[in-house]
C-alpha positions in Angstrom: 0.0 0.0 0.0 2.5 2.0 1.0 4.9 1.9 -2.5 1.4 2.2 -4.5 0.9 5.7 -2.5 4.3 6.4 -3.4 4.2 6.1 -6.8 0.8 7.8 -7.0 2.2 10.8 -5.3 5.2 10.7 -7.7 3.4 10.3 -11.0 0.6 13.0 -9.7 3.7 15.5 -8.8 5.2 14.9 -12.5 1.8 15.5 -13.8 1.1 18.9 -11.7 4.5 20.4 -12.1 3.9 21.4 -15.7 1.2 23.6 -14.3 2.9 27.5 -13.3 1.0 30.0 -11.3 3.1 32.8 -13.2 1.4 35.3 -14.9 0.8 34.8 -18.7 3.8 36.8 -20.4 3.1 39.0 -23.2 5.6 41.5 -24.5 4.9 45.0 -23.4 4.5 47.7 -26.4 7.4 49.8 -27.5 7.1 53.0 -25.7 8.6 54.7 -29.2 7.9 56.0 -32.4 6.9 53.0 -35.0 9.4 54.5 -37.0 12.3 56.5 -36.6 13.0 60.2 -36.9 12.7 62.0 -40.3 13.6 64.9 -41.7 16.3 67.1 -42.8 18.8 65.9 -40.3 18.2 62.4 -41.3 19.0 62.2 -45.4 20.4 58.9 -46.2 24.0 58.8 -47.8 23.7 58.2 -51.9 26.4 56.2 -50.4 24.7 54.2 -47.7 24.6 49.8 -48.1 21.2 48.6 -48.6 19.6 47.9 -45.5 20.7 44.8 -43.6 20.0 42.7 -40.7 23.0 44.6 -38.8 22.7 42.0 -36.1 23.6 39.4 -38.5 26.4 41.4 -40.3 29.8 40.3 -38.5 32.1 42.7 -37.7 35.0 41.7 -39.9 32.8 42.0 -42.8 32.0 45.6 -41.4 35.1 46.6 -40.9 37.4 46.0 -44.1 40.4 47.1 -42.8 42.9 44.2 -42.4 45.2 45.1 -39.5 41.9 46.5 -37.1 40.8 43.4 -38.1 43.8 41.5 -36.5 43.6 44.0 -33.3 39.8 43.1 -32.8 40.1 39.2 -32.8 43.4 39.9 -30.3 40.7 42.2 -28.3 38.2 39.0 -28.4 40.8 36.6 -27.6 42.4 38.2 -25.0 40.6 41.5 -23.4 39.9 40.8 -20.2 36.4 42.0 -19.7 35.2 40.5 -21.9 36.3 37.0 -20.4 34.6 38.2 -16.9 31.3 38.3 -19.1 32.0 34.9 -20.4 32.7 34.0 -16.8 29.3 35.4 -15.7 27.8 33.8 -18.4 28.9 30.3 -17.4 28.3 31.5 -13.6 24.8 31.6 -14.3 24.1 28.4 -16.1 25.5 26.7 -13.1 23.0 28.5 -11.2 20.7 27.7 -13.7 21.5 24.0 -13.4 21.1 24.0 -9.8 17.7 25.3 -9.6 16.7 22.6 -12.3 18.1 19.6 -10.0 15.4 20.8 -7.3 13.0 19.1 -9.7 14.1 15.7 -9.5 14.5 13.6 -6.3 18.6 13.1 -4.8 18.8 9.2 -4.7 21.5 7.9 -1.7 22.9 4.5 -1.3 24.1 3.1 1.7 26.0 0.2 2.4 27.1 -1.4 5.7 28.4 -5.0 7.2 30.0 -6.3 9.8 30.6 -9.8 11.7 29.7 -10.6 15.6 31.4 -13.0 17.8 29.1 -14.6 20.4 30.1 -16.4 23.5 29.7 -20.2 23.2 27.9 -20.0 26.8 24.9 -18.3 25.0 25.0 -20.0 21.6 22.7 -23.4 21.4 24.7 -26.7 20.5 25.8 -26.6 16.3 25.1 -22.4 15.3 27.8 -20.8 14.5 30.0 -18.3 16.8 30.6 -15.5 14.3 27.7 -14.0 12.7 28.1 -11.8 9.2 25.6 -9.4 8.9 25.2 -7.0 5.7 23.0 -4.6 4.2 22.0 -2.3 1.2 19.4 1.0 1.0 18.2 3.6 -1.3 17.1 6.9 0.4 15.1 9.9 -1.6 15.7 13.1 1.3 13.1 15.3 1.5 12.3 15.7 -2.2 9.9 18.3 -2.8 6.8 17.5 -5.4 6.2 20.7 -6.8 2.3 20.4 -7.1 1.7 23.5 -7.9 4.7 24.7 -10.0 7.2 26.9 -7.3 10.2 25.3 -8.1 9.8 25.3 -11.5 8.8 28.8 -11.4 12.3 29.5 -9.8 13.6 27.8 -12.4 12.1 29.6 -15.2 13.5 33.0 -13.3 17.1 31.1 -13.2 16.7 30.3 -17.2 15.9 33.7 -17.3 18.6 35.4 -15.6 21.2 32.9 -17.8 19.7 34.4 -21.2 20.1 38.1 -19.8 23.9 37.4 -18.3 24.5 35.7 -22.0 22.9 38.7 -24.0 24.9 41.2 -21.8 27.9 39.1 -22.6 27.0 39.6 -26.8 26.9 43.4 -25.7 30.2 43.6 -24.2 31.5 42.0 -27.3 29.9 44.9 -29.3 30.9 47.7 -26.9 34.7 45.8 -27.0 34.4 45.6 -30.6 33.7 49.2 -31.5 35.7 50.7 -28.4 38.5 49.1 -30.2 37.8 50.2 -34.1 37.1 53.9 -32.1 40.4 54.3 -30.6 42.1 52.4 -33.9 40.3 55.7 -35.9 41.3 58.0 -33.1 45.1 56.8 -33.1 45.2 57.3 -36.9 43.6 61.0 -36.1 45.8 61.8 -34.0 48.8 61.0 -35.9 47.7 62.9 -38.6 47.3 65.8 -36.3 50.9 65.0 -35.5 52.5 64.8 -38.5 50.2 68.0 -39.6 51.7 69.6 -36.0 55.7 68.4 -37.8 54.9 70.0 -40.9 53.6 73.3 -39.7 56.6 73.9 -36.8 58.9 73.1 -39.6 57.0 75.7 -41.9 56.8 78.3 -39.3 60.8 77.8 -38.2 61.9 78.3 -41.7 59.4 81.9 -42.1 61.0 82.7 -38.5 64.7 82.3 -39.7 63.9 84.4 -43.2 62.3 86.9 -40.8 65.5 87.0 -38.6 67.6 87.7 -41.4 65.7 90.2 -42.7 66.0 92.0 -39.1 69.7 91.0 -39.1 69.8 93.4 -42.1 67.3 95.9 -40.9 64.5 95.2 -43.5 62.5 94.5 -40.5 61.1 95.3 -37.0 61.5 93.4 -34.2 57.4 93.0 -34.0 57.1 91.1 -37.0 60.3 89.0 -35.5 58.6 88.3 -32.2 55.1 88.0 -34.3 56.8 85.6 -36.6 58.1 83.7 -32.9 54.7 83.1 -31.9 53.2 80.3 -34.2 56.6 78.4 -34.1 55.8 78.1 -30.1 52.5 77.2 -30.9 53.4 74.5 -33.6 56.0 73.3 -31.0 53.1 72.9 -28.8 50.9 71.3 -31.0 53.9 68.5 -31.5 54.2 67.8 -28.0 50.4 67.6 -27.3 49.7 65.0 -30.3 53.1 63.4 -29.5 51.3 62.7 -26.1 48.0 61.8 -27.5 49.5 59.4 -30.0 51.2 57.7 -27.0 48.1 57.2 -24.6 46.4 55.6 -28.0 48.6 52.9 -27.7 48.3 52.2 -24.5 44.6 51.5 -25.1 44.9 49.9 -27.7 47.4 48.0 -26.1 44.9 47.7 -23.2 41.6 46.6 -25.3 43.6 44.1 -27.2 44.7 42.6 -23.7 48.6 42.2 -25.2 51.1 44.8 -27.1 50.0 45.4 -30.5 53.1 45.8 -32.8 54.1 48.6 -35.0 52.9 46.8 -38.2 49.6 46.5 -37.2 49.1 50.2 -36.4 47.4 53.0 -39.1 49.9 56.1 -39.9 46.8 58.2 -40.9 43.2 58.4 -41.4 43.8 58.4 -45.3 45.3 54.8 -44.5 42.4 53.4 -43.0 39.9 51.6 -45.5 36.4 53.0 -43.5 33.9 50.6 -42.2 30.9 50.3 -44.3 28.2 53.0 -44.2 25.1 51.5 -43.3 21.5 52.0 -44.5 18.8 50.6 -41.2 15.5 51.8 -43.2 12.5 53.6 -41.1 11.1 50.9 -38.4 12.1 51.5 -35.0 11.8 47.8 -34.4 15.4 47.3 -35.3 15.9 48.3 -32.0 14.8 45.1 -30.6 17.7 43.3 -31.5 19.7 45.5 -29.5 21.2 42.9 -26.8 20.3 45.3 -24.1 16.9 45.4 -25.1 16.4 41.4 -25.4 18.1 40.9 -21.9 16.3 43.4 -20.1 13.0 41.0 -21.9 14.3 38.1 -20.1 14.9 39.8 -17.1 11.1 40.7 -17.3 10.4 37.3 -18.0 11.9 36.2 -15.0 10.1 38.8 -12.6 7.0 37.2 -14.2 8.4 33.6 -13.3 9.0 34.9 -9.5 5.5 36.0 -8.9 4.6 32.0 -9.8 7.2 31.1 -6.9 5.6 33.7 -4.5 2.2 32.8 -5.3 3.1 29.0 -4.7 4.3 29.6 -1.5 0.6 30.2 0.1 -0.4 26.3 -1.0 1.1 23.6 0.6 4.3 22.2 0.2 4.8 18.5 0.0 8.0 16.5 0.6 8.9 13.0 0.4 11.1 10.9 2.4 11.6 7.2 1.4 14.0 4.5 2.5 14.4 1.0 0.5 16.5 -1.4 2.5 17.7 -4.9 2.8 19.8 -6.7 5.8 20.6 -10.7 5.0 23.3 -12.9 6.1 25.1 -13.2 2.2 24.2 -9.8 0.1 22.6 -11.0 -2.9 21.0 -8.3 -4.2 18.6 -5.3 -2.9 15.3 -7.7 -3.3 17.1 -10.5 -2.5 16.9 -13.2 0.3 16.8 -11.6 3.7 15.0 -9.0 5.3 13.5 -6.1 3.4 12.4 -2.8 4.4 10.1 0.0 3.0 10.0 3.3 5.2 8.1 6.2 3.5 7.7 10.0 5.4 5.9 12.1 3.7 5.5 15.4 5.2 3.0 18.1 4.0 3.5 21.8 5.0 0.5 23.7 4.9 0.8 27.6 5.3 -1.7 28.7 7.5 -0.2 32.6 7.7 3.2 34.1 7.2 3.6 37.3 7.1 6.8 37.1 5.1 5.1 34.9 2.2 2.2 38.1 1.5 5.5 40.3 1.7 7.8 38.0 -0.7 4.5 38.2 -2.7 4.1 41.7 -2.7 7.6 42.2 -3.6 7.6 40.2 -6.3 4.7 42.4 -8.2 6.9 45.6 -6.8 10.1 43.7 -8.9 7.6 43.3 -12.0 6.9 46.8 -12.3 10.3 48.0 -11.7 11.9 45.5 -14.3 9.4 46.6 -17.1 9.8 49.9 -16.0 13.7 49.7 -16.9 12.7 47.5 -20.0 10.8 50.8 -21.8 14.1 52.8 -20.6 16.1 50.6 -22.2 14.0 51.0 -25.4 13.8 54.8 -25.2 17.5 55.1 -24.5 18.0 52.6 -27.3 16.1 55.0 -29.6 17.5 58.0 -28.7 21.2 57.0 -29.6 20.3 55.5 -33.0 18.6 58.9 -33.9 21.6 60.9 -32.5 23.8 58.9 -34.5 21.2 58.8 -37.6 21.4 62.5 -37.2 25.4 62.4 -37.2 25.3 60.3 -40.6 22.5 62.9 -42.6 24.3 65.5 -41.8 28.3 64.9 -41.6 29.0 64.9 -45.2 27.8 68.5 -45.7 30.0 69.5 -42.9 33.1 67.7 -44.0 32.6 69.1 -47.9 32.5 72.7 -46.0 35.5 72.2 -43.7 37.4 71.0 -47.0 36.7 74.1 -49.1 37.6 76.5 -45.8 40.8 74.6 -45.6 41.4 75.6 -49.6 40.3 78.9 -48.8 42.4 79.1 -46.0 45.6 77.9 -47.3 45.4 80.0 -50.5 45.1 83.1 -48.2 48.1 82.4 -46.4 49.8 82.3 -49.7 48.3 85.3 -50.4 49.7 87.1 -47.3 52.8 85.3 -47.6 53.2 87.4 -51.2 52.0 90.5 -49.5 54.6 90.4 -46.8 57.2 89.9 -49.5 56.1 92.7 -51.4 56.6 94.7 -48.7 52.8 95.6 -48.7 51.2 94.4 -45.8 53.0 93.6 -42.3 53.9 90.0 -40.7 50.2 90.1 -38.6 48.4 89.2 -42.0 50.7 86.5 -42.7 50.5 84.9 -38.3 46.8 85.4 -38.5 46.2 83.0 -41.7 48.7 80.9 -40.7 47.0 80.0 -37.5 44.1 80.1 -39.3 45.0 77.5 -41.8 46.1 75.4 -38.9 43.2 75.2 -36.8 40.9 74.6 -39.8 43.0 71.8 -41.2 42.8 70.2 -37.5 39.1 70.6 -37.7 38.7 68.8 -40.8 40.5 66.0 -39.5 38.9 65.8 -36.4 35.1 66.1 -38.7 36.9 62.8 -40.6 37.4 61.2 -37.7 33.7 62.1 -36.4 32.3 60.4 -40.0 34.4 56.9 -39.8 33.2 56.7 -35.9 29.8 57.3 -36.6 29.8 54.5 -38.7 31.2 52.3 -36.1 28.6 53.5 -33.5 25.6 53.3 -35.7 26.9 49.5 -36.1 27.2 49.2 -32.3 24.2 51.0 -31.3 21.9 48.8 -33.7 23.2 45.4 -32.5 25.9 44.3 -34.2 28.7 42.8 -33.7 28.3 39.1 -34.9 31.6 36.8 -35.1 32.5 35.1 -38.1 
């Protein structure tokens, strides 16, 4: 009677423990736009790629250029961030494998023998002095039939929680991944600067000598030689500020690909780098839900709605089951052998009458919904406010690039022009400073608006998802 109430209670506790008292999930409404912004800030490229599935686009067929492709798979083999997420990752599918074992019983064997010596003063005539006595039992411990679906709810949250740790992993490869093609583009930027910084200190030193020698001979004051002083300074400067800036690239480079990155692999200028693709993400705003922060903050979600089905099982009764299958004979022949068999079964039924802490766990779990699918819409609306920034960035960056490029021609034929003026004798050595700084600072500016174009691109990438591997 007693294994047939066993097995009853088993095969009903398989039965119920597909049943969940979690809420039915249904994924919330985008608290954005259907589609994303329009407008004169937001003109296509004639240039752009046809739009894509930018999830599914991998990032070394993004990027084209061959040595930042070398630095980024160095980045994914070695940065070491990015191996903590893969750590977290595996973290929580051991946790997630733990909370699944709660669903099936913990079977225990035993084993024990031993042999007795008995006087021959209280033995009868002929049995034998030395008894052998062994034995064999199977134990379940307190194993748990979820009736009514708690620990599978918990489980469910723990799945959950492994998706989200995974998808925040697959973002840290994209944030590593463009953090490195951004400081690859900034390292080539600023060596430009610097060899831009070279050529201008050694343009200015050779005007300041002609300018000395003229004063030498008295053809001119000692203004235009002290006004002829002040861009060499500034050019000298300029050298030692990129010469830094160039250095601290390496380093994080060096950093992000977790090892020294040699010489060979490094850009000279932005002119060397082939540029990443320029993409084309059409008008839905529902790209946005491939983002990996967006699809782990959904599972997050998901699990707060798996923990209100633990909370609300905890008001029905708990049921746990304790069972011993043993067997004690003289020659161990088998578990249902000859000898003396036992069946103990304890089942113990908990029955929540009222806690105080299981209406608070309860509340607190509907408190943890709200909160989760509160930061679920942030994410979204955070999600679609960068893409529009950088959508913005991309309809507009060309225009400023093609103006920066004709006020660098304009600026360098005007020092030319003043140059000849000062030589003529017609105008004095202030024209000539003022368009030489002038040329300088707008020939920085259109490399730093270069720079802003290629690293767009690679944020637009980011910020839409991508980042496959090959």
């Amino acid at each position: 009677m007693n294994r047939q109430l066993v097995f009853l209670l088993v095969g009903l506790g398989l039965l119920l423990s597909s049943c969940s008292l979690a809420p039915k999930y249904t994924q919330p409404a985008a608290p954005i736009p259907e589609q994303l912004p329009q407008g004169d800030a937001y003109q296509q490229s004639q240039t752009a790629s046809a739009t894509v599935n930018i999830p599914e686009l991998s990032w070394n067929d993004f990027f084209a250029d061959e040595q930042l492709q070398t630095i980024i798979s160095m980045a994914l083999e070695n940065n070491r961030d990015l191996r903590l997420a893969a750590l977290n990752v595996e973290r929580a599918r051991a946790i997630y494998g733990i909370q699944r074992a709660e669903l099936f019983p913990a079977v225990n064997a035993f084993g024990h023998g031993g042999k007795q010596q008995r006087s021959t003063d209280l033995i009868p005539p002929g049995d034998l002095r030395t008894v052998e006595q062994y034995g064999v039992s199977l134990g379940i411990a307190a194993w748990e039939i979820d009736f009514f679906g708690r620990i599978r709810s918990l489980k469910d949250q723990a799945l959950e929680a492994y998706l989200a740790t995974d998808e925040a992993r697959r973002g840290a490869q994209i944030a590593l991944v463009a953090e490195v093609a951004r400081v690859y583009l900034t390292l080539a930027a600023d060596r430009e600067n610097y060899q831009l910084a070279q050529s201008t200190l050694e343009t200015q030193q050779e005007a300041y000598r002609l300018v000395q020698k003229l004063f030498d001979a008295g053809l001119s004051t000692e203004l235009d030689l002290r006004r002829a002083q002040i861009p060499v300074e500034v050019a000298r400067g300029d050298v030692a500020r990129t010469t830094r800036l160039v250095a601290q690239d390496k380093n994080a480079i060096n950093l992000l690909a977790g090892s020294p990155v040699t010489e060979e692999f490094l850009p000279t200028d932005l002119s060397s780098v082939i540029p990443p693709q320029e993409l084309s993400v059409g008008l839905s705003s529902a790209v946005l839900l491939f983002r990996p922060d967006i699809i782990a903050a959904e599972h997050r979600l998901k699990g707060a709605y798996a923990f209100i089905g633990a909370a609300r099982a905890a008001f029905f009764p708990r049921i746990s089951l304790t069972t011993t299958i043993g067997t004690a004979s003289n020659e161990l022949s088998g578990l249902f052998g000859s000898g003396t068999n036992t069946w103990n079964f304890a089942p113990q039924i908990a029955m929540p009458i009222f806690d105080a802490r299981t209406w608070a766990a309860y509340r607190v779990s509907k408190a943890d919904r709200e909160i989760v699918l509160t930061q679920y819409e942030k994410t979204i609306q955070t999600a679609f406010r960068e893409v529009a920034d950088t959508l913005a960035v991309q309809g507009t960056i060309d225009q400023q690039v093609m103006a920066q490029q004709a006020l660098v021609d304009a600026a360098t034929e005007t020092h030319r022009l003043s140059r000849e003026r000062y030589d003529l004798g017609i105008d004095s050595y202030l024209g000539v400073l003022d368009a030489q700084q002038f040329q300088f600072a707008v020939e920085q500016g259109l490399v730093a608006l270069q720079l802003a174009k290629q690293a767009n691109r690679v944020k637009l990438y980011a910020v839409l998802g991508g980042g496959g591997s090959r």
